[in-house]
N, CA, C and O atoms as a GROMACS GRO file, in nm:
protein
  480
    1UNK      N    1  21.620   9.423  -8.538
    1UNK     CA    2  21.659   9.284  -8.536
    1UNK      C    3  21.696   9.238  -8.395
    1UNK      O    4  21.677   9.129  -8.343
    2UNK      N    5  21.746   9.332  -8.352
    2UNK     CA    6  21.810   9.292  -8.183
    2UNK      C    7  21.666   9.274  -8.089
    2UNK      O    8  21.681   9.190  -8.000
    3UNK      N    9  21.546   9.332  -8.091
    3UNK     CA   10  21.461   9.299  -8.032
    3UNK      C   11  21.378   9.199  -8.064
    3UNK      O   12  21.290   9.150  -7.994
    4UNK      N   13  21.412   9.169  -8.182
    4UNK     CA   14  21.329   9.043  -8.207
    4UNK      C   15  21.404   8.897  -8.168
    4UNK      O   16  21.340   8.791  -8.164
    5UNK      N   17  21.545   8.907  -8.142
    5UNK     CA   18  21.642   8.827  -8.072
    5UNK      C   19  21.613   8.807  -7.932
    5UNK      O   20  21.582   8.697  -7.886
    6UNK      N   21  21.629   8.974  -7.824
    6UNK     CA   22  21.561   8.941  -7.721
    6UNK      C   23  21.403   8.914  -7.683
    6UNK      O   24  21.372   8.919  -7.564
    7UNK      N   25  21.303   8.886  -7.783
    7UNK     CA   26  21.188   8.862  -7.726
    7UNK      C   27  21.196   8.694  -7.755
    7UNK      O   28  21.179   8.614  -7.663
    8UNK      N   29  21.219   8.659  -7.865
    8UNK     CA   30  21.232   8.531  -7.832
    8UNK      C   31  21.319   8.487  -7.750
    8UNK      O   32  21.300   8.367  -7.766
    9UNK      N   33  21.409   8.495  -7.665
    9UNK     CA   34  21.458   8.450  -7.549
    9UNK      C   35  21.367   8.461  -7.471
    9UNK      O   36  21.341   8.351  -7.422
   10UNK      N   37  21.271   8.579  -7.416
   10UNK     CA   38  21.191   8.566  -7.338
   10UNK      C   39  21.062   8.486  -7.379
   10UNK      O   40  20.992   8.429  -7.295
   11UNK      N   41  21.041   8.487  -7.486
   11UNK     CA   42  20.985   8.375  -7.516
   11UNK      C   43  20.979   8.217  -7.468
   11UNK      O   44  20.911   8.125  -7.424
   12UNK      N   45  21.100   8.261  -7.510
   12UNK     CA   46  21.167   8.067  -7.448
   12UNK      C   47  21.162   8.047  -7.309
   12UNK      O   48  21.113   7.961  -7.236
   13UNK      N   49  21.233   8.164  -7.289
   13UNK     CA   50  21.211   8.142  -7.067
   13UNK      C   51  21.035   8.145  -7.044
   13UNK      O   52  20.975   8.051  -6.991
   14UNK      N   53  20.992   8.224  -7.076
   14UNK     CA   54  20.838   8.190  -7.054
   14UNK      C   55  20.737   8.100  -7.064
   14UNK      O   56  20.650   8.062  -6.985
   15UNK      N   57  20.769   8.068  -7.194
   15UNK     CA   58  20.720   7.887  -7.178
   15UNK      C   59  20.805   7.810  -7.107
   15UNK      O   60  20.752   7.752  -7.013
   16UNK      N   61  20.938   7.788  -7.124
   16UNK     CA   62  20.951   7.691  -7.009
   16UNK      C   63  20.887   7.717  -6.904
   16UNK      O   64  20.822   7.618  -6.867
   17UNK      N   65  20.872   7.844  -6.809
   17UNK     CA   66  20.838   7.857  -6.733
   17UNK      C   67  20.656   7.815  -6.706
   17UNK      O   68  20.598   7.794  -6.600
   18UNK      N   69  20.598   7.814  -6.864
   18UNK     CA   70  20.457   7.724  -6.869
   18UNK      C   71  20.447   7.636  -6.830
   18UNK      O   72  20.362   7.596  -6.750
   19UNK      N   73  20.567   7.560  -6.894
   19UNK     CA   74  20.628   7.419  -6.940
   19UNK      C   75  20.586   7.374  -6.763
   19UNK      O   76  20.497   7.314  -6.703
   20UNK      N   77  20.688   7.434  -6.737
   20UNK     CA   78  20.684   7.319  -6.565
   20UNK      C   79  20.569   7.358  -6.480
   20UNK      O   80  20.568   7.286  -6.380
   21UNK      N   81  20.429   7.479  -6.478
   21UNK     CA   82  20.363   7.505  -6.436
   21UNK      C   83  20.298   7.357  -6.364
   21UNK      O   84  20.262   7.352  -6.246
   22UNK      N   85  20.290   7.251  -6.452
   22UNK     CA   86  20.213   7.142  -6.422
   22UNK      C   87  20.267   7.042  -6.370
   22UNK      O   88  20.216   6.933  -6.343
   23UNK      N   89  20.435   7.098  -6.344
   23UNK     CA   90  20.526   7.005  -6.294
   23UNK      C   91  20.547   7.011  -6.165
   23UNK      O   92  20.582   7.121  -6.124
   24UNK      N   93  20.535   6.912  -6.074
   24UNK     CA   94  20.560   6.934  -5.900
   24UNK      C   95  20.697   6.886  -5.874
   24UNK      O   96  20.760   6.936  -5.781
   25UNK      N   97  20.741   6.811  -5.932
   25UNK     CA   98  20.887   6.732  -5.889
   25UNK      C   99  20.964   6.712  -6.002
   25UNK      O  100  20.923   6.694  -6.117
   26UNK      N  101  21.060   6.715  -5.970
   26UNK     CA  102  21.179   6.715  -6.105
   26UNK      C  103  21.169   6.571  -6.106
   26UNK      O  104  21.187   6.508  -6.002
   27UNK      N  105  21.137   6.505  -6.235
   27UNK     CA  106  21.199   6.381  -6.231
   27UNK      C  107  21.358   6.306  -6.239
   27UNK      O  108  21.389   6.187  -6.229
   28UNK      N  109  21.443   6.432  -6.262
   28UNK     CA  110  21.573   6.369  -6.240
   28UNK      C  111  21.601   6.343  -6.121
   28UNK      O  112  21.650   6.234  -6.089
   29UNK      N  113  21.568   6.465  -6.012
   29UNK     CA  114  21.621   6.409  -5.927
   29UNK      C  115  21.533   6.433  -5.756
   29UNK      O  116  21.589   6.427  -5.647
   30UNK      N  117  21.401   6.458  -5.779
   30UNK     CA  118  21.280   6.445  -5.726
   30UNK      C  119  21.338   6.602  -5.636
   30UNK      O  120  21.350   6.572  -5.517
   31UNK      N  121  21.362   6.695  -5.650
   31UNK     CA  122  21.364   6.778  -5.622
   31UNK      C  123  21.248   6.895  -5.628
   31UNK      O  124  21.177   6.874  -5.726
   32UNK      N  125  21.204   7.014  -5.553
   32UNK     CA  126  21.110   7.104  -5.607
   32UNK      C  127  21.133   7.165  -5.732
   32UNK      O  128  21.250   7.203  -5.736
   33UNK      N  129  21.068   7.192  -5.842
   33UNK     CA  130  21.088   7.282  -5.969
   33UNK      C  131  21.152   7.426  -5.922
   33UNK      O  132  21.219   7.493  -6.000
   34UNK      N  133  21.123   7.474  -5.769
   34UNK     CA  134  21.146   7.609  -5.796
   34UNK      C  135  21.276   7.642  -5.760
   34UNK      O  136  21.308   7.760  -5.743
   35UNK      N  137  21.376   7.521  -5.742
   35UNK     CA  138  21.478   7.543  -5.734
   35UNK      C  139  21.597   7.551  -5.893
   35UNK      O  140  21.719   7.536  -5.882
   36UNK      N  141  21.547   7.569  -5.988
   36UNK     CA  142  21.578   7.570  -6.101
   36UNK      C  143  21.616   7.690  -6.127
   36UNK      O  144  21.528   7.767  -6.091
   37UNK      N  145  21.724   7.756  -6.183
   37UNK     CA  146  21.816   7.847  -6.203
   37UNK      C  147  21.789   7.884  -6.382
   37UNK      O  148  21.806   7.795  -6.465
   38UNK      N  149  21.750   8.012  -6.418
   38UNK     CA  150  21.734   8.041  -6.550
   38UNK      C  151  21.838   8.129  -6.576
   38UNK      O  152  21.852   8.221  -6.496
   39UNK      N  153  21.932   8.121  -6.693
   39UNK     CA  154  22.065   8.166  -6.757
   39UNK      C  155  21.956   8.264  -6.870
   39UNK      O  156  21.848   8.228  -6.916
   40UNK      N  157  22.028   8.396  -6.892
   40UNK     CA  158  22.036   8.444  -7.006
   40UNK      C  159  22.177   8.520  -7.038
   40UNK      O  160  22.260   8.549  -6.952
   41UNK      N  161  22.189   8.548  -7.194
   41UNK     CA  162  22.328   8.593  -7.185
   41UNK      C  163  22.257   8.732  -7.319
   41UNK      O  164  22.203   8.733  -7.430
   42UNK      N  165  22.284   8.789  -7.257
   42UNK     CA  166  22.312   8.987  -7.332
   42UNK      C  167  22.418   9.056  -7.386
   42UNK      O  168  22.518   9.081  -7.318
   43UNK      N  169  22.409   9.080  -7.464
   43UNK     CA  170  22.542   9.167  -7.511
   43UNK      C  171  22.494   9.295  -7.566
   43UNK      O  172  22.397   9.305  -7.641
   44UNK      N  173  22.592   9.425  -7.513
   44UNK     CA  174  22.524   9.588  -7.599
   44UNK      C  175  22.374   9.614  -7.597
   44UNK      O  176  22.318   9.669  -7.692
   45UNK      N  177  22.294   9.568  -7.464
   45UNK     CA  178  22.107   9.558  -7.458
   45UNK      C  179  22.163   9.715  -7.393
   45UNK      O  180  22.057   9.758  -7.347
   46UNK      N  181  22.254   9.809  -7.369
   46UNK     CA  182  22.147   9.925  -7.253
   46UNK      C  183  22.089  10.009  -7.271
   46UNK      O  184  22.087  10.100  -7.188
   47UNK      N  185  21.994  10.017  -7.425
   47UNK     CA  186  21.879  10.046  -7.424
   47UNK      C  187  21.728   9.975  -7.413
   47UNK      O  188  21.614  10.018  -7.433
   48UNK      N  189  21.780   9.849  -7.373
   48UNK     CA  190  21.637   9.738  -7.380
   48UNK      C  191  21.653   9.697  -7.255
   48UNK      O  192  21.566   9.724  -7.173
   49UNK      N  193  21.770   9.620  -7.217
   49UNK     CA  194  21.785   9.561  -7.101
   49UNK      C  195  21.682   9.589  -6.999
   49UNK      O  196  21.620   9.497  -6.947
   50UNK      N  197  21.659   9.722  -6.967
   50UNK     CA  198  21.605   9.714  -6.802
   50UNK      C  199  21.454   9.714  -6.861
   50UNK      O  200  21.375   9.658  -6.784
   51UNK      N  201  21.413   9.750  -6.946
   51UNK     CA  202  21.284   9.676  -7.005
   51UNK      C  203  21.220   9.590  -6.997
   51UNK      O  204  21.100   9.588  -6.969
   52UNK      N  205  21.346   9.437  -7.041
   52UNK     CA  206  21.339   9.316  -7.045
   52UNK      C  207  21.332   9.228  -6.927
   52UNK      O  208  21.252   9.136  -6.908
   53UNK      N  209  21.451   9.281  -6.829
   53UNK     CA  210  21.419   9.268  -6.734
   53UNK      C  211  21.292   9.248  -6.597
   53UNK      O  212  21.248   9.151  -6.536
   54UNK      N  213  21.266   9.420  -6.594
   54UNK     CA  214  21.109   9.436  -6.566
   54UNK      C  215  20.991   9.382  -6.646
   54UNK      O  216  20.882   9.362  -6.593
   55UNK      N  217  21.016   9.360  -6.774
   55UNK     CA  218  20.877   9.278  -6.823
   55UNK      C  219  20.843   9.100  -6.768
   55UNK      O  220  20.745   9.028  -6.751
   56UNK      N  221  21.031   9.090  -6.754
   56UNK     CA  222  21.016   8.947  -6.721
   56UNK      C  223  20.964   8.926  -6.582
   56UNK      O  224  20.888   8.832  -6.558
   57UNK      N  225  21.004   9.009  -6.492
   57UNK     CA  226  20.991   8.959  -6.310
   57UNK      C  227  20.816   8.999  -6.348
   57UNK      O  228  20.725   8.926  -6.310
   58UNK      N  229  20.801   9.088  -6.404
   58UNK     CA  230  20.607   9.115  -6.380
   58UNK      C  231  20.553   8.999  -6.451
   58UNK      O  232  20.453   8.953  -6.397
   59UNK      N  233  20.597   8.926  -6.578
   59UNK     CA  234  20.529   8.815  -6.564
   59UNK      C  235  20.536   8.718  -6.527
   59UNK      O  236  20.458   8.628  -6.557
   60UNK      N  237  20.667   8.704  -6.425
   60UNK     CA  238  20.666   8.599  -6.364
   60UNK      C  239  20.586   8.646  -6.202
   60UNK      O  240  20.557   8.555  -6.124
   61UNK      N  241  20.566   8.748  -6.174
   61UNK     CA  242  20.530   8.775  -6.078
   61UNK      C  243  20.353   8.773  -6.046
   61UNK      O  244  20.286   8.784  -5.943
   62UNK      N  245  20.323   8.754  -6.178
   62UNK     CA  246  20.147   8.739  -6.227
   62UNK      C  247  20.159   8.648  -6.242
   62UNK      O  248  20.064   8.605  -6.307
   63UNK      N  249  20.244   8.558  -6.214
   63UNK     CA  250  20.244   8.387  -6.245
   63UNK      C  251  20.106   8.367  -6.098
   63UNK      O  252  20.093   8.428  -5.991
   64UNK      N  253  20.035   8.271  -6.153
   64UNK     CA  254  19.953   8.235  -6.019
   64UNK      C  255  20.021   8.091  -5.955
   64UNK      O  256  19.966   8.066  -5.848
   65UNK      N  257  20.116   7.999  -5.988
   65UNK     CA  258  20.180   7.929  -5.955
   65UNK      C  259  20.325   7.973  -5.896
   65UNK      O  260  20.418   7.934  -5.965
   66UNK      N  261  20.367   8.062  -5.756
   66UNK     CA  262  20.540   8.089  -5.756
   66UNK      C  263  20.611   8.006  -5.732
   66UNK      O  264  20.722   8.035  -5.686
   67UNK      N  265  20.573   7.869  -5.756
   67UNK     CA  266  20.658   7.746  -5.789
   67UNK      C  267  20.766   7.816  -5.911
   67UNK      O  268  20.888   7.830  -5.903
   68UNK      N  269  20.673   7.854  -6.026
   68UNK     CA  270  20.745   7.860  -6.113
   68UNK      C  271  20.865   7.989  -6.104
   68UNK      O  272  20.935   8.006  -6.204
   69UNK      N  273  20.882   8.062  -6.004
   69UNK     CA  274  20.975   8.137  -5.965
   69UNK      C  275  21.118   8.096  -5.961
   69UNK      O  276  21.157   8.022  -5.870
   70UNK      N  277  21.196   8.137  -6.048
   70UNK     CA  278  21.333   8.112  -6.066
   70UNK      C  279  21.406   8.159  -5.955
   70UNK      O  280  21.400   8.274  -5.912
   71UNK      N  281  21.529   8.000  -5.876
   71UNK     CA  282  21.593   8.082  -5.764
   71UNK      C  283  21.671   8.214  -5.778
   71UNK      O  284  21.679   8.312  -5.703
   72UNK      N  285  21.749   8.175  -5.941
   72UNK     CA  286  21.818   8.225  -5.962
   72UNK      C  287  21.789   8.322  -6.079
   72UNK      O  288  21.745   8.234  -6.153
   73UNK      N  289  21.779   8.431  -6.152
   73UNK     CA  290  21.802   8.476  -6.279
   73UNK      C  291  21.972   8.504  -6.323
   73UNK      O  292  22.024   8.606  -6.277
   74UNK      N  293  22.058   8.410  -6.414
   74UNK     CA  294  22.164   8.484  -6.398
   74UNK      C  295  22.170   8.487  -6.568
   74UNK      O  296  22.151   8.417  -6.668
   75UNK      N  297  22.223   8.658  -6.511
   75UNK     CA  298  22.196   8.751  -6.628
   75UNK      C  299  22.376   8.727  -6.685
   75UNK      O  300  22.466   8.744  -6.602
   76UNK      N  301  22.405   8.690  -6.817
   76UNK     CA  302  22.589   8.704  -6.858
   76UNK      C  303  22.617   8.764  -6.951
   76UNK      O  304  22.615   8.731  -7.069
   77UNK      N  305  22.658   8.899  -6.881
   77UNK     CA  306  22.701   8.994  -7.003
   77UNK      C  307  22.822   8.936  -7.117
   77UNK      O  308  22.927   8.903  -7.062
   78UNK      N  309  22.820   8.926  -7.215
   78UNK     CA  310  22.938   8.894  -7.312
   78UNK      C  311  22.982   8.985  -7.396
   78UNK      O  312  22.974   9.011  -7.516
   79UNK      N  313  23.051   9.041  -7.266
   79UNK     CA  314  23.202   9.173  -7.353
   79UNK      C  315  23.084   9.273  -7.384
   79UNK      O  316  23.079   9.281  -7.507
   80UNK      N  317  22.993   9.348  -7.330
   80UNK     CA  318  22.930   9.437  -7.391
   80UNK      C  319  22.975   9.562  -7.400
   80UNK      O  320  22.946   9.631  -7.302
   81UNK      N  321  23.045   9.622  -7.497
   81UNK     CA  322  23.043   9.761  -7.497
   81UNK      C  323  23.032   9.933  -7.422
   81UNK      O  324  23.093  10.038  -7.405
   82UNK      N  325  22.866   9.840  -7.387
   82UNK     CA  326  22.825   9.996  -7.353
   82UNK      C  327  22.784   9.942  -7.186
   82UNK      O  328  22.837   9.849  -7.125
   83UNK      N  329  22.682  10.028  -7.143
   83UNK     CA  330  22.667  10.015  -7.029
   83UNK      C  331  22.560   9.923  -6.954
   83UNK      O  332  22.486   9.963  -6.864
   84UNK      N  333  22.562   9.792  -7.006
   84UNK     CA  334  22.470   9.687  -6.994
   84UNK      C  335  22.504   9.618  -6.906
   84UNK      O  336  22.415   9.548  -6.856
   85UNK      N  337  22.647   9.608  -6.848
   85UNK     CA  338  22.661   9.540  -6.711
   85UNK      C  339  22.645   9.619  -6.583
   85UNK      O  340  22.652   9.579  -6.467
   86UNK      N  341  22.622   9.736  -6.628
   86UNK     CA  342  22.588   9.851  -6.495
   86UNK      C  343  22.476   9.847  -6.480
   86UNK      O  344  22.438   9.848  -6.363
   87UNK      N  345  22.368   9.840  -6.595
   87UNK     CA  346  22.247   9.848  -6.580
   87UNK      C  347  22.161   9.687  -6.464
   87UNK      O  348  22.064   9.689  -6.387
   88UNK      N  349  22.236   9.596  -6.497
   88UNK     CA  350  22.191   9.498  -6.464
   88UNK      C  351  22.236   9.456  -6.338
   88UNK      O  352  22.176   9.362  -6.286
   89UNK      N  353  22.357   9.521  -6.263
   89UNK     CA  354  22.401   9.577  -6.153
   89UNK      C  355  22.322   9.639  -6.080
   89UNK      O  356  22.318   9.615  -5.960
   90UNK      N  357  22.249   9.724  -6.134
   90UNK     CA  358  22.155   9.829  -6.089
   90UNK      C  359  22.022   9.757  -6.068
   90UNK      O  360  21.945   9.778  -5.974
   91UNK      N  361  22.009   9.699  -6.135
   91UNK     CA  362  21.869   9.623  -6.128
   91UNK      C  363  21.860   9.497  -6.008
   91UNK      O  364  21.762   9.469  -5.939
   92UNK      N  365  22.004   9.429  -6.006
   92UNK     CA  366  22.005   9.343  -5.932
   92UNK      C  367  22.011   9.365  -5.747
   92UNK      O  368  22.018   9.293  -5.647
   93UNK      N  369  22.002   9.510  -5.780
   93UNK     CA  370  21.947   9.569  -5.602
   93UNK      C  371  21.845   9.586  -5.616
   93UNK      O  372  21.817   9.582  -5.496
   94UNK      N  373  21.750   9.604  -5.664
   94UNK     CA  374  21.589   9.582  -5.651
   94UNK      C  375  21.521   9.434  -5.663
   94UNK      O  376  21.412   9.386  -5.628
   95UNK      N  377  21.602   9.399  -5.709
   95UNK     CA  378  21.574   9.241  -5.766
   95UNK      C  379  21.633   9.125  -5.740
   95UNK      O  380  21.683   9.065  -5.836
   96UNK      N  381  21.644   9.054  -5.581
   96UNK     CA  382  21.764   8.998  -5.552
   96UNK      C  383  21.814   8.904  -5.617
   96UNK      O  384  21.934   8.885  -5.638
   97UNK      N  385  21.688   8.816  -5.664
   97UNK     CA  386  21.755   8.676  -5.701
   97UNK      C  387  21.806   8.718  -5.888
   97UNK      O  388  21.827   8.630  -5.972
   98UNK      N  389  21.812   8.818  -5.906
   98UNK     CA  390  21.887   8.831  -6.062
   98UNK      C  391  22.119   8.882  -6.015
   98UNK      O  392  22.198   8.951  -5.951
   99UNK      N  393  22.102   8.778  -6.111
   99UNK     CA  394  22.280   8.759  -6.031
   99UNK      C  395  22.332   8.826  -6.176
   99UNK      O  396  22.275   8.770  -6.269
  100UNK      N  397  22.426   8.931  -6.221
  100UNK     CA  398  22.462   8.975  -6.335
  100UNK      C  399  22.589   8.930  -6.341
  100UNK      O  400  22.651   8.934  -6.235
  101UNK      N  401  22.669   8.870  -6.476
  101UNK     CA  402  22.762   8.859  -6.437
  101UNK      C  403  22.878   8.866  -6.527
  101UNK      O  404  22.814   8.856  -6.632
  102UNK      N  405  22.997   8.875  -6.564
  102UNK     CA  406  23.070   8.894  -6.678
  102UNK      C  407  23.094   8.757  -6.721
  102UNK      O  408  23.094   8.665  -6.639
  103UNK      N  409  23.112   8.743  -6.824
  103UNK     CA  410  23.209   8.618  -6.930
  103UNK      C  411  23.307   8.541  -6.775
  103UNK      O  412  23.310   8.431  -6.721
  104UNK      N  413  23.356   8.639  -6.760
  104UNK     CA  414  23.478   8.590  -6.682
  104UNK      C  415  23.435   8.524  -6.507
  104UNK      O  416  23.478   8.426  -6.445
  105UNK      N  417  23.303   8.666  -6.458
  105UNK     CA  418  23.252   8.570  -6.346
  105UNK      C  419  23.200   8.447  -6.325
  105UNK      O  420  23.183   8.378  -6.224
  106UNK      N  421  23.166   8.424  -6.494
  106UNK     CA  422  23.034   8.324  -6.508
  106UNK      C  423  23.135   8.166  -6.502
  106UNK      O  424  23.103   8.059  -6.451
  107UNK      N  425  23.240   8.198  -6.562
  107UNK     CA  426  23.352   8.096  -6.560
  107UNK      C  427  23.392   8.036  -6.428
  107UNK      O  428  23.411   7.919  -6.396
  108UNK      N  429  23.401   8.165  -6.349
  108UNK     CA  430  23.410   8.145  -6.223
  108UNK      C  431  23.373   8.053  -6.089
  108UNK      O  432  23.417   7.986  -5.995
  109UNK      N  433  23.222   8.121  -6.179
  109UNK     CA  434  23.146   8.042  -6.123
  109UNK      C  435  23.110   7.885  -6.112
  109UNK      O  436  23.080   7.813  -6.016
  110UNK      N  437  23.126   7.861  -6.265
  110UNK     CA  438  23.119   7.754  -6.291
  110UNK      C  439  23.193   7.677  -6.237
  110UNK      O  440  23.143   7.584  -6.174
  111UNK      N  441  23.359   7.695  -6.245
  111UNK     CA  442  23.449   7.639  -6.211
  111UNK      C  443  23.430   7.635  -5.990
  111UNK      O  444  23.490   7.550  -5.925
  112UNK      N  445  23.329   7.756  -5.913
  112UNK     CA  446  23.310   7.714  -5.827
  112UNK      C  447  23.230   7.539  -5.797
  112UNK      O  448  23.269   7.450  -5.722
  113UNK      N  449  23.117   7.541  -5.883
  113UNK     CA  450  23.065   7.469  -5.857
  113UNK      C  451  23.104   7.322  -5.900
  113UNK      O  452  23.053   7.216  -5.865
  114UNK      N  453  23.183   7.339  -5.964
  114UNK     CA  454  23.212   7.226  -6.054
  114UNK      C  455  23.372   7.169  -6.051
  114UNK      O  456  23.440   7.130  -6.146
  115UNK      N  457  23.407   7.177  -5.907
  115UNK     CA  458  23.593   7.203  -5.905
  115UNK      C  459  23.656   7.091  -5.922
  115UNK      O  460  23.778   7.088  -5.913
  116UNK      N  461  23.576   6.969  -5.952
  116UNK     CA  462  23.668   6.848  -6.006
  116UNK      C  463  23.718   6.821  -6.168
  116UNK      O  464  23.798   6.741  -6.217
  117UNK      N  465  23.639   6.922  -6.224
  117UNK     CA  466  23.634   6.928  -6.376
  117UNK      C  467  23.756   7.046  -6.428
  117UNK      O  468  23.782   7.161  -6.391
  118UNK      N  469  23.794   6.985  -6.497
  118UNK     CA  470  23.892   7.110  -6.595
  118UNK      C  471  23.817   7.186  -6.638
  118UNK      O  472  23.750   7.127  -6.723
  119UNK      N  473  23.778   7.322  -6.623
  119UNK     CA  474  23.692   7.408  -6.686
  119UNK      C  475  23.809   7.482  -6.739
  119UNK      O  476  23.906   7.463  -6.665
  120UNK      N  477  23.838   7.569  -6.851
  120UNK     CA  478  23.842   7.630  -6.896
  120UNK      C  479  23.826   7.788  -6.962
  120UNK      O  480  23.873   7.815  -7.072
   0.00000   0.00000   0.00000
């Protein structure tokens, strides 16, 4: 059941990533597409994870458009158990633009970018 959870996520990132193939400019805010940042969130994957991972950068990497190249991959572990935030640690030195991050960094983060807002 858990792999059929993570393939449709990659599912979903992959077509979007179809999705904007034909897209040159963001219409919100006329920006390039390839500055677009893709979120996934994992919990207890570290027997799939680095799988998922590597299946995703190779097909984005056979992309013949690297427009569609995500600046960012950020990967958010939620409270996992086992050893799924190490793994993705590990991965994210071969792989620069994948950012791994806990519940708690991701907050962090947010609240970096976003410091006029009450985040929570």
């Amino acid at each position: 059941m858990e792999y059929f959870f993570v393939l449709a996520i990659i599912f979903c990132i992959i077509s979007t990533l179809y999705f904007f193939c034909y897209t040159k400019k963001d219409s919100v805010n006329s920006t390039s597409i390839s500055d677009f940042h893709s979120v996934l969130t994992v919990r207890n994957c570290e027997d799939s994870i680095e799988g998922i991972i590597r299946s995703l950068v190779w097909q984005i990497n056979t992309t013949k458009n690297m427009s569609l190249f995500p600046k960012k991959l950020i990967v958010i572990d939620i409270n996992s158990e086992d050893k799924t935030l190490l793994i993705l640690k590990k991965l994210s030195k071969e792989y620069p633009f994948i950012y791994p991050m806990s519940t708690g960094e991701y907050t962090e983060y947010i609240k970096h970018l976003h410091p006029k807002q009450n985040l929570k």
